[in-house]
Biopython code that builds the backbone (N, CA, C, O; Angstrom):
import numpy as np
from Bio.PDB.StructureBuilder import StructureBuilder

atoms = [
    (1, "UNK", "N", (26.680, 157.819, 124.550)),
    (1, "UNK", "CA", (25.606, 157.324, 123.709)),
    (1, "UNK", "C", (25.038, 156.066, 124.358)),
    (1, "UNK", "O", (25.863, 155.159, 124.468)),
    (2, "UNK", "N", (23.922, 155.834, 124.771)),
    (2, "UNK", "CA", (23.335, 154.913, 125.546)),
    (2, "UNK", "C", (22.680, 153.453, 123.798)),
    (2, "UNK", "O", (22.724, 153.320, 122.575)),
    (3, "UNK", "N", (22.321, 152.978, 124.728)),
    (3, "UNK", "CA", (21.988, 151.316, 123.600)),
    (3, "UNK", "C", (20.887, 152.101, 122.599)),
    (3, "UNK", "O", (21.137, 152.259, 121.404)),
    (4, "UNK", "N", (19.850, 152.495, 123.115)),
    (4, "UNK", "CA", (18.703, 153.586, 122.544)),
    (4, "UNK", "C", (18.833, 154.405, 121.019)),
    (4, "UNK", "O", (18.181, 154.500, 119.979)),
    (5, "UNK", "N", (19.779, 154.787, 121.450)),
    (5, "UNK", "CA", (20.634, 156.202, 120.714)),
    (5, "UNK", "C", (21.439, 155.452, 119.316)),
    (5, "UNK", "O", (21.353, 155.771, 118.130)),
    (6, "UNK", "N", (22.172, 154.435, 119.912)),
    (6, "UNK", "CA", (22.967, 153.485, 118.951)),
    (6, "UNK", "C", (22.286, 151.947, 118.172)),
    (6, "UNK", "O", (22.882, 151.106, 117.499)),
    (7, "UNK", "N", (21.221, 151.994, 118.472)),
    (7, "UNK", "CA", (20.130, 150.827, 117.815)),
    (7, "UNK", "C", (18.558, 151.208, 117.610)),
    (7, "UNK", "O", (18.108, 152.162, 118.244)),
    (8, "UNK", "N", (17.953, 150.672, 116.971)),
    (8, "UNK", "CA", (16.687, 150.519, 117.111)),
    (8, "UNK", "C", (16.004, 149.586, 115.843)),
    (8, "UNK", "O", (16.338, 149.182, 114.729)),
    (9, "UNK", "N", (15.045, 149.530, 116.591)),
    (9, "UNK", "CA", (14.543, 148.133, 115.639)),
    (9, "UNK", "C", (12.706, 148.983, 115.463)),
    (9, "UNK", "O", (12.211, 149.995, 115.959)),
    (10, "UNK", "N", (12.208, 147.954, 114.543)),
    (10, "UNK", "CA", (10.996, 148.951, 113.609)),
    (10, "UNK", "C", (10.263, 147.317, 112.958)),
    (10, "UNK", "O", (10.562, 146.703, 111.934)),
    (11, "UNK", "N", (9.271, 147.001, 113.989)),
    (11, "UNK", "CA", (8.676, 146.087, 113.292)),
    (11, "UNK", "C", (6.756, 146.233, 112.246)),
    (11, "UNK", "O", (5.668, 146.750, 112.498)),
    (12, "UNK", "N", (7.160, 145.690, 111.469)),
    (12, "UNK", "CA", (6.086, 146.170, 110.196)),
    (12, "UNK", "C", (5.501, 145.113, 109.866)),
    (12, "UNK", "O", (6.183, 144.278, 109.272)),
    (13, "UNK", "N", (3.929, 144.781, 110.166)),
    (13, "UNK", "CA", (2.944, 143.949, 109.792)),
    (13, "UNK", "C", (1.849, 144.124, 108.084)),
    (13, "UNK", "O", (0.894, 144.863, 107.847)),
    (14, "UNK", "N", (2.506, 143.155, 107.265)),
    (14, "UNK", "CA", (1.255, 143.529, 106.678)),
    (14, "UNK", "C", (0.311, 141.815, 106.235)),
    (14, "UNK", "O", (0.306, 140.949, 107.109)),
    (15, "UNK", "N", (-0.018, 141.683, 105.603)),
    (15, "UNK", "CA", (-0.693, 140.455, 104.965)),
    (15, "UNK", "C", (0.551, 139.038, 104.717)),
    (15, "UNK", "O", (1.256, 139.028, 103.709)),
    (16, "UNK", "N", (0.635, 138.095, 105.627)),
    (16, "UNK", "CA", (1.575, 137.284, 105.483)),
    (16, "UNK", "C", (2.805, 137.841, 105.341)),
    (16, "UNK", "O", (3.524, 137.271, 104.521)),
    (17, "UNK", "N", (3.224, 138.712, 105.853)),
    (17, "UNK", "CA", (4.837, 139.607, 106.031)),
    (17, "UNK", "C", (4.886, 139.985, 107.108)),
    (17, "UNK", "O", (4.093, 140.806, 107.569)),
    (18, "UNK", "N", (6.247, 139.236, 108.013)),
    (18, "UNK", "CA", (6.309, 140.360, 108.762)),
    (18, "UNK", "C", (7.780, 140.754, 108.388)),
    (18, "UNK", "O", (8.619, 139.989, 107.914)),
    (19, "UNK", "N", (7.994, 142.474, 108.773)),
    (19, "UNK", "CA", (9.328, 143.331, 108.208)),
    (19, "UNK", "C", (10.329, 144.152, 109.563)),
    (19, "UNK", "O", (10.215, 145.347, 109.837)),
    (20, "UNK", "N", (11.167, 143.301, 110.185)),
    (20, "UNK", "CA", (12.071, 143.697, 111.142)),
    (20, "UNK", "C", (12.727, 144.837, 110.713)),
    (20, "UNK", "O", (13.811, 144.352, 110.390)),
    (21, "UNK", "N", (12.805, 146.001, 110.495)),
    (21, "UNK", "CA", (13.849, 147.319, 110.107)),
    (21, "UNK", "C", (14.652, 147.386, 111.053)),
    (21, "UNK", "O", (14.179, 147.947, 112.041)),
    (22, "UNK", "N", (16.055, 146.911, 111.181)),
    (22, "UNK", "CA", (16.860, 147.244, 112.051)),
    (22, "UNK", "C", (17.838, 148.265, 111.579)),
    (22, "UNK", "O", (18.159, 148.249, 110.390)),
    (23, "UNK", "N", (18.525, 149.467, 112.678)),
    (23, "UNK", "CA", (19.330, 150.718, 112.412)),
    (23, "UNK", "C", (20.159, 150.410, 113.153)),
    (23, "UNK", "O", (20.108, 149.662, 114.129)),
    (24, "UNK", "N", (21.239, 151.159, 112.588)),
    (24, "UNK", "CA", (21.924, 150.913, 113.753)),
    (24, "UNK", "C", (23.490, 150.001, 114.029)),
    (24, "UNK", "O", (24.347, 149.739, 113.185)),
    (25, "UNK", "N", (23.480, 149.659, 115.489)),
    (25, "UNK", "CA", (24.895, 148.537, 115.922)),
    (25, "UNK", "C", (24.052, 147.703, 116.519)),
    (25, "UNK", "O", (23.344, 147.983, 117.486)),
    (26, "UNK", "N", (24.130, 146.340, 115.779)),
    (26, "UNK", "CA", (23.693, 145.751, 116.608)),
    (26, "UNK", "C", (25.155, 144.634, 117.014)),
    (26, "UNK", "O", (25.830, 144.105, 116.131)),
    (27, "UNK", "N", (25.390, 144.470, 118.376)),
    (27, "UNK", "CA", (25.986, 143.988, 119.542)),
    (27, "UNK", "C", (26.185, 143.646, 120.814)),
    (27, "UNK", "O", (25.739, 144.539, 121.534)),
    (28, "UNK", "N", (26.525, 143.001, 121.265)),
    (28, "UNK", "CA", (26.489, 142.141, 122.685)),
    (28, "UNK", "C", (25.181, 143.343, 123.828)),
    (28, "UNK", "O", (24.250, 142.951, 124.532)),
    (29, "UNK", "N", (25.706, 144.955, 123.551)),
    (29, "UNK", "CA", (25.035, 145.565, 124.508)),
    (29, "UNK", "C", (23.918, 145.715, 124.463)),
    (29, "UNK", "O", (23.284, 146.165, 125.417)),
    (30, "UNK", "N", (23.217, 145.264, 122.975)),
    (30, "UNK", "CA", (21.632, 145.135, 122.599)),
    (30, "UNK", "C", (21.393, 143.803, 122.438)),
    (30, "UNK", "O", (20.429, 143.388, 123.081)),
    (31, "UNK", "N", (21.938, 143.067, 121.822)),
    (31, "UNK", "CA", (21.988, 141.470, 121.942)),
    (31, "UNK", "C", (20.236, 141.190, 122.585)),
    (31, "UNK", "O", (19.354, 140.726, 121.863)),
    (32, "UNK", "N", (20.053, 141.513, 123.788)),
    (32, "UNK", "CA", (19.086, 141.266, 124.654)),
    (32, "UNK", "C", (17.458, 141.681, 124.030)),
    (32, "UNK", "O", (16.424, 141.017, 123.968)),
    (33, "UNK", "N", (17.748, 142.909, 123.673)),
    (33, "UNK", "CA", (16.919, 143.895, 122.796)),
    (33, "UNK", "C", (16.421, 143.400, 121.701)),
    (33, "UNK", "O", (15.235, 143.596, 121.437)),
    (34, "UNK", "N", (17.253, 142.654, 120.847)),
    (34, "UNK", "CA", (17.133, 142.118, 119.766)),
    (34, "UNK", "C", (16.286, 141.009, 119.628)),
    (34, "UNK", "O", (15.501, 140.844, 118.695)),
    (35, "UNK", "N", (16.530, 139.966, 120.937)),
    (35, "UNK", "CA", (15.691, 138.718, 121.014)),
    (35, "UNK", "C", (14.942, 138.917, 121.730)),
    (35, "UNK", "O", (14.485, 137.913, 122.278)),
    (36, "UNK", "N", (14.555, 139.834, 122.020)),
    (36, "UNK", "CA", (13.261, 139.851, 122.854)),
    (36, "UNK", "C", (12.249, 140.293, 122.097)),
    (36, "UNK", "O", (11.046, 140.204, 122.342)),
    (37, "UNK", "N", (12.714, 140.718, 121.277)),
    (37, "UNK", "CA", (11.668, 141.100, 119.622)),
    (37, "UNK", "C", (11.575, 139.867, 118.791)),
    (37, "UNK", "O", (10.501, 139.309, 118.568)),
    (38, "UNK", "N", (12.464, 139.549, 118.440)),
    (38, "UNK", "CA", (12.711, 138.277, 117.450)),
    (38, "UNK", "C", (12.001, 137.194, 117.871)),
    (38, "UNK", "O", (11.285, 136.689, 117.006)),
    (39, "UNK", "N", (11.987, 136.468, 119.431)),
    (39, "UNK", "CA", (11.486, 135.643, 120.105)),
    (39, "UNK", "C", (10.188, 134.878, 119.513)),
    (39, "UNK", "O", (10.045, 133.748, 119.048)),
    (40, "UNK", "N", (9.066, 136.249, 119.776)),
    (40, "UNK", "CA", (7.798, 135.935, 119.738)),
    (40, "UNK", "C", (7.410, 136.249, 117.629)),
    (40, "UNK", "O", (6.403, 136.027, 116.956)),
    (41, "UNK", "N", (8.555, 136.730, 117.331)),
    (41, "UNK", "CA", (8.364, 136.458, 115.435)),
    (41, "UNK", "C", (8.699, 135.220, 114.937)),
    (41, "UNK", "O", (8.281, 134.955, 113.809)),
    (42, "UNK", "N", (9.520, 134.203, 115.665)),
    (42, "UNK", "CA", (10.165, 133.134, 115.261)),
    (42, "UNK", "C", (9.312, 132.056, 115.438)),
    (42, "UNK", "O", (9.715, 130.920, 115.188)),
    (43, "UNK", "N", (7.787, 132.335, 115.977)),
    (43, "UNK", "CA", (6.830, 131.328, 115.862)),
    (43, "UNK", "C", (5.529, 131.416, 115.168)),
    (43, "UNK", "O", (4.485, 130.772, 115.265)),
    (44, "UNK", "N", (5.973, 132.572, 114.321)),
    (44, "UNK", "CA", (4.620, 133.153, 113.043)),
    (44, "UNK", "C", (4.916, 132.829, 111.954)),
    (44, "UNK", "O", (5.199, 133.559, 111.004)),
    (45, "UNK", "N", (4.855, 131.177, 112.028)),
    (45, "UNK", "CA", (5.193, 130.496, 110.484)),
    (45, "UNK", "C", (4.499, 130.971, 109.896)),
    (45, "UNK", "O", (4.997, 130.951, 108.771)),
    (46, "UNK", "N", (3.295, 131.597, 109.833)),
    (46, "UNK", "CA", (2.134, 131.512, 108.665)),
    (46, "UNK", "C", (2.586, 132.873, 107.712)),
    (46, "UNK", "O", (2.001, 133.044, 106.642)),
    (47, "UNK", "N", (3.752, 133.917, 108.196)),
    (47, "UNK", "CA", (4.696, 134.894, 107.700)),
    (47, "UNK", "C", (6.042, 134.851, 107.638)),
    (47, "UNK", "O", (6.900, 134.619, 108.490)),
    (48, "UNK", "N", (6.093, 135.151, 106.318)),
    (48, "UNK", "CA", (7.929, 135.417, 105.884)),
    (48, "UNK", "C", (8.092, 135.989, 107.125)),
    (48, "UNK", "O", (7.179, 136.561, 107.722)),
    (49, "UNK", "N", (9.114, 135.871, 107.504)),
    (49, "UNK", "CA", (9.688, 137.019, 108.309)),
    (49, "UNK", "C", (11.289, 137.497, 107.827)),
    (49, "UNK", "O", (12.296, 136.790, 107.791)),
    (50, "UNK", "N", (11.160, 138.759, 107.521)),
    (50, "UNK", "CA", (12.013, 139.605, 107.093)),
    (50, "UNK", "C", (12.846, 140.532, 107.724)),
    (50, "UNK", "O", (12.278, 141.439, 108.333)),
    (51, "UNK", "N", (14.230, 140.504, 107.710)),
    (51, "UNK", "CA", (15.365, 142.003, 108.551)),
    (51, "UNK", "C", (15.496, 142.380, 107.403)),
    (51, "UNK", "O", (15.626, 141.610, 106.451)),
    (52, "UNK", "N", (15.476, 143.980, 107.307)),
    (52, "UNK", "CA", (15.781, 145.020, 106.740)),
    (52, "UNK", "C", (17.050, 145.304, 107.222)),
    (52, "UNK", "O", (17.156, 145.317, 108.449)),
    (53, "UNK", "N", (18.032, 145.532, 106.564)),
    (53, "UNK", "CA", (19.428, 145.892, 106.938)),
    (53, "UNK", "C", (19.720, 146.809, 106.480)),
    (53, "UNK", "O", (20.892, 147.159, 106.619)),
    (54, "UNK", "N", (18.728, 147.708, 105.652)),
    (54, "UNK", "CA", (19.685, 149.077, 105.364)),
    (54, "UNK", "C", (20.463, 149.471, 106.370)),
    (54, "UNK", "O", (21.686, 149.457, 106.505)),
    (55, "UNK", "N", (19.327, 149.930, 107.268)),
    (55, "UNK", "CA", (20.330, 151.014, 107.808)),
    (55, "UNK", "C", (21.530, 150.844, 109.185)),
    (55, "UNK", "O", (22.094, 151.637, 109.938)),
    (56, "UNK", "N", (21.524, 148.896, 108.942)),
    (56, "UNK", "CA", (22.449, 148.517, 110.250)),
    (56, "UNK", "C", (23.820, 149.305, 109.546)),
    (56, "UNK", "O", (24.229, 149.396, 108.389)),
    (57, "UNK", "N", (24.233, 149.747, 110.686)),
    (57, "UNK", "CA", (25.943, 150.141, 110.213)),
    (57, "UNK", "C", (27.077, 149.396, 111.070)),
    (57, "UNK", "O", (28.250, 149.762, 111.146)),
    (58, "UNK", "N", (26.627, 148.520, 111.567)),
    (58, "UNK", "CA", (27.585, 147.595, 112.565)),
    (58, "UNK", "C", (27.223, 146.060, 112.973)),
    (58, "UNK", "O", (26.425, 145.949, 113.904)),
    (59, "UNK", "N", (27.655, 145.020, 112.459)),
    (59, "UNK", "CA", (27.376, 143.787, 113.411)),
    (59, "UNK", "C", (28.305, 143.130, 114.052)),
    (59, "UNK", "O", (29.384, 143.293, 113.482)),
    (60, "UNK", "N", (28.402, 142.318, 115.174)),
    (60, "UNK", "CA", (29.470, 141.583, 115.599)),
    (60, "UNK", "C", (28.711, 140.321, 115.346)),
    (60, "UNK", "O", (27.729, 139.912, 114.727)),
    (61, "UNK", "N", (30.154, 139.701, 116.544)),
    (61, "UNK", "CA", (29.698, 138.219, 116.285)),
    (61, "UNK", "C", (28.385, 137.900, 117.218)),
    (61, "UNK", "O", (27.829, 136.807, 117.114)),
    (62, "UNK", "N", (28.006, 138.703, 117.955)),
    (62, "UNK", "CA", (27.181, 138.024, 118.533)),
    (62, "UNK", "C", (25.740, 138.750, 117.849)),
    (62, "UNK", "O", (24.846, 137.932, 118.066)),
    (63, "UNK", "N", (25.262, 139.734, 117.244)),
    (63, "UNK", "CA", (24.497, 139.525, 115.494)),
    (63, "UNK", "C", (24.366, 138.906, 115.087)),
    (63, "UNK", "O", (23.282, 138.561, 114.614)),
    (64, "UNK", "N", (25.527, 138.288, 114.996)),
    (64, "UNK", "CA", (25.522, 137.213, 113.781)),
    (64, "UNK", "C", (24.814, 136.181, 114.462)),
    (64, "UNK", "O", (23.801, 135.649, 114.007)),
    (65, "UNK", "N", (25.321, 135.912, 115.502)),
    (65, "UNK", "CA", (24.664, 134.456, 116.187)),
    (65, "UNK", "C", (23.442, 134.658, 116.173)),
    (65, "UNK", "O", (22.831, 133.622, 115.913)),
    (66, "UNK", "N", (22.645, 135.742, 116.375)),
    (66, "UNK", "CA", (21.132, 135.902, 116.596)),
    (66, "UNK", "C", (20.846, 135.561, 115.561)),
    (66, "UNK", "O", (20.061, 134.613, 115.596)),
    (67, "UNK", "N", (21.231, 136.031, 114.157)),
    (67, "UNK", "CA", (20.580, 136.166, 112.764)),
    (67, "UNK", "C", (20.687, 134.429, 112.959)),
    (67, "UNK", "O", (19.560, 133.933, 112.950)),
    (68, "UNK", "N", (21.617, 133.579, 113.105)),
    (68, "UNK", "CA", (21.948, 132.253, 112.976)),
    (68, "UNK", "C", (20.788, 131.320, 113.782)),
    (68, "UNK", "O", (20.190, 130.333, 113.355)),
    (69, "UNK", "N", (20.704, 131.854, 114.845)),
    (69, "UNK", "CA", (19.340, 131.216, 115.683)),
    (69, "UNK", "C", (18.544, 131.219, 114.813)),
    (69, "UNK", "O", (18.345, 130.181, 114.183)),
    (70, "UNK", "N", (17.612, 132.798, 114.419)),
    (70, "UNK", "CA", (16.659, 132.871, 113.989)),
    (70, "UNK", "C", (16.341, 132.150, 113.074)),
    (70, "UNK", "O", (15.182, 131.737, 113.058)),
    (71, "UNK", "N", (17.324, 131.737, 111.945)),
    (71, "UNK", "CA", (17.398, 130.901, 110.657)),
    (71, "UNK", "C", (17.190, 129.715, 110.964)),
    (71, "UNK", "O", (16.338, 129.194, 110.243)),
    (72, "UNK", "N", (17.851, 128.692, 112.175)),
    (72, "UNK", "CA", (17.692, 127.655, 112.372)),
    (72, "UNK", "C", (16.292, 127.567, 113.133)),
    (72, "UNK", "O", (15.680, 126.502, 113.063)),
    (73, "UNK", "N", (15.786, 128.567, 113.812)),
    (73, "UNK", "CA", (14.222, 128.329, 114.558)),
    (73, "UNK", "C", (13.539, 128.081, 113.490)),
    (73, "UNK", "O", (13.155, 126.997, 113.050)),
    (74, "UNK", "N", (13.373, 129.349, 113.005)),
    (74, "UNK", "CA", (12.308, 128.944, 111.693)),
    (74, "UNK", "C", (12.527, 128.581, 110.778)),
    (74, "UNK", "O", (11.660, 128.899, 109.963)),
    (75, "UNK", "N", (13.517, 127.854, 110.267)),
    (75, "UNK", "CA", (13.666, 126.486, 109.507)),
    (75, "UNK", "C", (13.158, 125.091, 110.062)),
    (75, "UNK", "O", (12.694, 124.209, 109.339)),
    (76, "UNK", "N", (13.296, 125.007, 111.362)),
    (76, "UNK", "CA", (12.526, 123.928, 112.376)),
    (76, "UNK", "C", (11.186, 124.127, 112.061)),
    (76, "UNK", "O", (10.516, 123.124, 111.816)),
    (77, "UNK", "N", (10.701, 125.144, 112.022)),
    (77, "UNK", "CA", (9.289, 125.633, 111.966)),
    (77, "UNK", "C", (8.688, 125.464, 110.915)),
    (77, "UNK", "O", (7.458, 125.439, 110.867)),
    (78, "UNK", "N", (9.825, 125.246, 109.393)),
    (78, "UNK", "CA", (9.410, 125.216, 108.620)),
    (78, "UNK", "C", (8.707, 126.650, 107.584)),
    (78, "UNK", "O", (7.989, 126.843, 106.603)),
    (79, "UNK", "N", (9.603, 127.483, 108.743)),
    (79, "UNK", "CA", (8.962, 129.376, 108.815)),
    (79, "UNK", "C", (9.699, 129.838, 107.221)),
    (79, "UNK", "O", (10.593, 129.133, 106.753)),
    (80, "UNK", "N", (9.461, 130.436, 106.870)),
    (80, "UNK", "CA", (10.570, 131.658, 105.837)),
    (80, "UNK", "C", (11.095, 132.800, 106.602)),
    (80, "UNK", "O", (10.559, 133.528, 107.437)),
    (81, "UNK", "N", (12.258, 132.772, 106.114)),
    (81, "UNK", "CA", (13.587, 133.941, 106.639)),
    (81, "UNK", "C", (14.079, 134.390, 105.597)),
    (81, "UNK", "O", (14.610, 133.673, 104.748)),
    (82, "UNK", "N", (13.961, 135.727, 105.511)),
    (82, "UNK", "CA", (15.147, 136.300, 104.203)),
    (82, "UNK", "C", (15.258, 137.725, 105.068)),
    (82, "UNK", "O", (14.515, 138.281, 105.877)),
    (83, "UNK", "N", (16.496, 138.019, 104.517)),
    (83, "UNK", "CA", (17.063, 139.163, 104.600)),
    (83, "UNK", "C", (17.310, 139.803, 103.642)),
    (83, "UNK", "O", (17.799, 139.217, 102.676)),
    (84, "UNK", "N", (17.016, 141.473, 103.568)),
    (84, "UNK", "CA", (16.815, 142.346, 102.456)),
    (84, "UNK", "C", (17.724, 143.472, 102.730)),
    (84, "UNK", "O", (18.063, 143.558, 103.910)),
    (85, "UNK", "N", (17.975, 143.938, 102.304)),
    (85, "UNK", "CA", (18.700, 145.856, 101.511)),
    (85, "UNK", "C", (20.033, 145.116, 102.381)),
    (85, "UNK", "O", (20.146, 145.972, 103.259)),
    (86, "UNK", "N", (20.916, 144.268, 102.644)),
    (86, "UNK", "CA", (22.055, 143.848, 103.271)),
    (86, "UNK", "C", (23.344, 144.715, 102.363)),
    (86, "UNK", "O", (23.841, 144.638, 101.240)),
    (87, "UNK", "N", (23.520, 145.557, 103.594)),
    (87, "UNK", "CA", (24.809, 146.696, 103.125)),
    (87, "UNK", "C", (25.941, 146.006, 102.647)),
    (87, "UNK", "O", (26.258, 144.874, 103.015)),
    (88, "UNK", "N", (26.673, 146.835, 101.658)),
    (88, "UNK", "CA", (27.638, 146.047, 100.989)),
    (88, "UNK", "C", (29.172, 145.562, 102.053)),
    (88, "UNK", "O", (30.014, 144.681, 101.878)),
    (89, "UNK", "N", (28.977, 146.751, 103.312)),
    (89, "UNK", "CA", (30.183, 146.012, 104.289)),
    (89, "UNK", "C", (29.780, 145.434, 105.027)),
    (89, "UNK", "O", (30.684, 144.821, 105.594)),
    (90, "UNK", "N", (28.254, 145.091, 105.673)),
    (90, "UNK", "CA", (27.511, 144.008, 106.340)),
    (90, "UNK", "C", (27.636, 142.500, 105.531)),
    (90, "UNK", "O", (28.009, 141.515, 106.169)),
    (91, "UNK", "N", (27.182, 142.368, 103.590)),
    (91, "UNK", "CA", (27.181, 141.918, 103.317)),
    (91, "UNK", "C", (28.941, 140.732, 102.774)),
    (91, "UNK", "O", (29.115, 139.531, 102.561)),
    (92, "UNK", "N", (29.495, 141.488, 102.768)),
    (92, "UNK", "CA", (31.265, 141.750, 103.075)),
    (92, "UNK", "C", (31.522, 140.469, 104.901)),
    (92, "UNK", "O", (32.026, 139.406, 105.265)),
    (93, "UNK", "N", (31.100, 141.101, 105.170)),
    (93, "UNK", "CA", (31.563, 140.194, 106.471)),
    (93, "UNK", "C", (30.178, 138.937, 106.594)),
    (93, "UNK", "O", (30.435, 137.743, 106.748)),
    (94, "UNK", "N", (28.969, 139.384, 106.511)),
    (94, "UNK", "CA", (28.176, 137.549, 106.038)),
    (94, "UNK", "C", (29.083, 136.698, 105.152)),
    (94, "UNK", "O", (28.970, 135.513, 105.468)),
    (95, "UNK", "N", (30.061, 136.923, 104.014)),
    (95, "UNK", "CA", (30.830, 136.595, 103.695)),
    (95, "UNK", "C", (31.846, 136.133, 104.060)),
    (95, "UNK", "O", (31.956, 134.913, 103.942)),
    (96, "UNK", "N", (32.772, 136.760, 104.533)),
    (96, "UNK", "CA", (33.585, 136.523, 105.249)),
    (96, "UNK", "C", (33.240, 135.255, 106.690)),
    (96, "UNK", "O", (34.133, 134.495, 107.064)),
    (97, "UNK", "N", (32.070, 135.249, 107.217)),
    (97, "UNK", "CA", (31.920, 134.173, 108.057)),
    (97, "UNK", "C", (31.003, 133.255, 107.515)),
    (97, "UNK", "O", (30.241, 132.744, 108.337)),
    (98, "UNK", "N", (30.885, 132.920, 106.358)),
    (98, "UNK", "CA", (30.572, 131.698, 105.941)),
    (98, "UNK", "C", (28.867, 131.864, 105.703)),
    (98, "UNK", "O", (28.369, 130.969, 105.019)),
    (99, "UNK", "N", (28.077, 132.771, 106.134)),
    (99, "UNK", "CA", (26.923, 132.215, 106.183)),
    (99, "UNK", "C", (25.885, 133.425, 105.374)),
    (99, "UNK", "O", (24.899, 133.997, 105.839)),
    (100, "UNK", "N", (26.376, 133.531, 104.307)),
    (100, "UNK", "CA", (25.490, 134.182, 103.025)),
    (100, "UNK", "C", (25.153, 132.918, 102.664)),
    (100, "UNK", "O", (23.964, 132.805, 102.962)),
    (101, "UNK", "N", (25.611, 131.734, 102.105)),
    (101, "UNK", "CA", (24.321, 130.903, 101.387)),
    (101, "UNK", "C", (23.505, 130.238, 102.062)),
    (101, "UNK", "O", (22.981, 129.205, 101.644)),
    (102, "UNK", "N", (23.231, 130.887, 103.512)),
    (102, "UNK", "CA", (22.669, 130.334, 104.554)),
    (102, "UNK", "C", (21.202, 131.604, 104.326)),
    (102, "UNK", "O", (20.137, 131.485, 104.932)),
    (103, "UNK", "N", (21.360, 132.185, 103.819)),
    (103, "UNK", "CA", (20.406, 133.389, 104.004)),
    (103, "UNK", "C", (19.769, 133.611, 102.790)),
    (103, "UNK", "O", (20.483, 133.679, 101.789)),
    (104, "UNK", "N", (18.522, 133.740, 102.676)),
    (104, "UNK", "CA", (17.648, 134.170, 101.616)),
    (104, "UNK", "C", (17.414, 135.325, 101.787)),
    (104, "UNK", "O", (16.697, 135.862, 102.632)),
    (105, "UNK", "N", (18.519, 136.100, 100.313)),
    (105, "UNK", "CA", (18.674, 137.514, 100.446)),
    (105, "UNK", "C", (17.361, 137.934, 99.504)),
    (105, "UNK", "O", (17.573, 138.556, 98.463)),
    (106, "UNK", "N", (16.168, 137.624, 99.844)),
    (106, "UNK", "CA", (15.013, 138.407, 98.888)),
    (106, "UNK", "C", (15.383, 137.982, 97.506)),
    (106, "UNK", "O", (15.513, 138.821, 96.614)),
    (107, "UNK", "N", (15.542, 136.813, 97.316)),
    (107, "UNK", "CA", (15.070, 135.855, 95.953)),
    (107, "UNK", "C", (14.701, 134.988, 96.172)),
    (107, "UNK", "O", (14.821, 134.498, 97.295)),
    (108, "UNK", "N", (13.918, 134.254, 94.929)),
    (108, "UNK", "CA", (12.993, 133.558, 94.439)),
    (108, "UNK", "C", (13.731, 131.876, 95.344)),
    (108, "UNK", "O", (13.056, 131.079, 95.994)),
    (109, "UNK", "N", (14.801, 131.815, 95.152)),
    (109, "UNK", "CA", (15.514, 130.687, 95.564)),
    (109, "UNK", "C", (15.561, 130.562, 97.383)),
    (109, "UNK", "O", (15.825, 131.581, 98.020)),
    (110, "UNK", "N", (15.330, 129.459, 97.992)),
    (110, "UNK", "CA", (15.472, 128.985, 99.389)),
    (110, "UNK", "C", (16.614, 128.970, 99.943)),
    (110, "UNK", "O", (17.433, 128.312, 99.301)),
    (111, "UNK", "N", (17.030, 129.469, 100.953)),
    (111, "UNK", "CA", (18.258, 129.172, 101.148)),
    (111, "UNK", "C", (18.125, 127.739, 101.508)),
    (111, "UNK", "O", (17.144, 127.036, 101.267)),
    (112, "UNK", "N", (19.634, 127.245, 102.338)),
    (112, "UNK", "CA", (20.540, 126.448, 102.609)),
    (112, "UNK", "C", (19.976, 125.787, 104.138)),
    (112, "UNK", "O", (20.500, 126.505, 104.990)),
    (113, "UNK", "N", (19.316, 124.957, 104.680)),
    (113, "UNK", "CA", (18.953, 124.599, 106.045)),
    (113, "UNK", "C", (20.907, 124.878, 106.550)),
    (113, "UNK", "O", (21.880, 124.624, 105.841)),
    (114, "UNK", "N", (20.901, 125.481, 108.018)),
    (114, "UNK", "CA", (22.087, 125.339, 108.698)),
    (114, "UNK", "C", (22.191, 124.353, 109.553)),
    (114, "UNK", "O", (23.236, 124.190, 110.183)),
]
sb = StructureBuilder()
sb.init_structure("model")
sb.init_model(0)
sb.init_chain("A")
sb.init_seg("    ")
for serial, (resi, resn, name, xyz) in enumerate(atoms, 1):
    if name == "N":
        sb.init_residue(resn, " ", resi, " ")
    sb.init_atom(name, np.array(xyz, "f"), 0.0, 1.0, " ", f" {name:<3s}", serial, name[0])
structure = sb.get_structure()
């Protein structure tokens, strides 16, 4: 199974939104894949920018670190970050490493600057 096969990402523009759909594993072997998308979203303050997590079925630690960048860029930026549909064993291990009240899971409330 090549990186292709085991990830993919799905970005969605509409009126002040933008909507990252990520599938998938995301880990060290896409890692690269990931920020090279994310990069040029992490300077469109004038849009939420949003990950869709349904359909991730895997993160490591180095996921996590990306999601952790991204939060601290556009908090610098002054950007919005939330994360939405976060699976209950994805959401299970944001837990487990400390950084769910770091994340605005699609409510009304701001998260936490990191």
């Amino acid at each position: 199974m090549n990186s292709s096969d085991k990830f993919r990402m799905r970005t969605e523009t509409q009126e002040g939104r933008c909507t990252v759909y990520i599938s998938g594993e995301l880990d060290l072997e896409v890692a690269s894949q990931m920020r090279s998308v994310m990069e040029p979203l992490v300077e469109l303050c004038d849009r939420i920018l949003t990950l869709n997590l349904q359909e991730l079925r895997y993160i490591d630690s180095t996921g996590i670190g990306i999601l952790i960048s991204v939060l601290k860029a556009r908090h610098a930026r002054n950007g919005s970050f939330t994360v939405e549909a976060v699976p209950a064993h994805i959401k299970k291990l944001f837990d487990m490493t400390g950084i769910t009240p770091f994340l605005n899971q699609g409510g009304p409330s701001a998260a936490k600057p990191i």
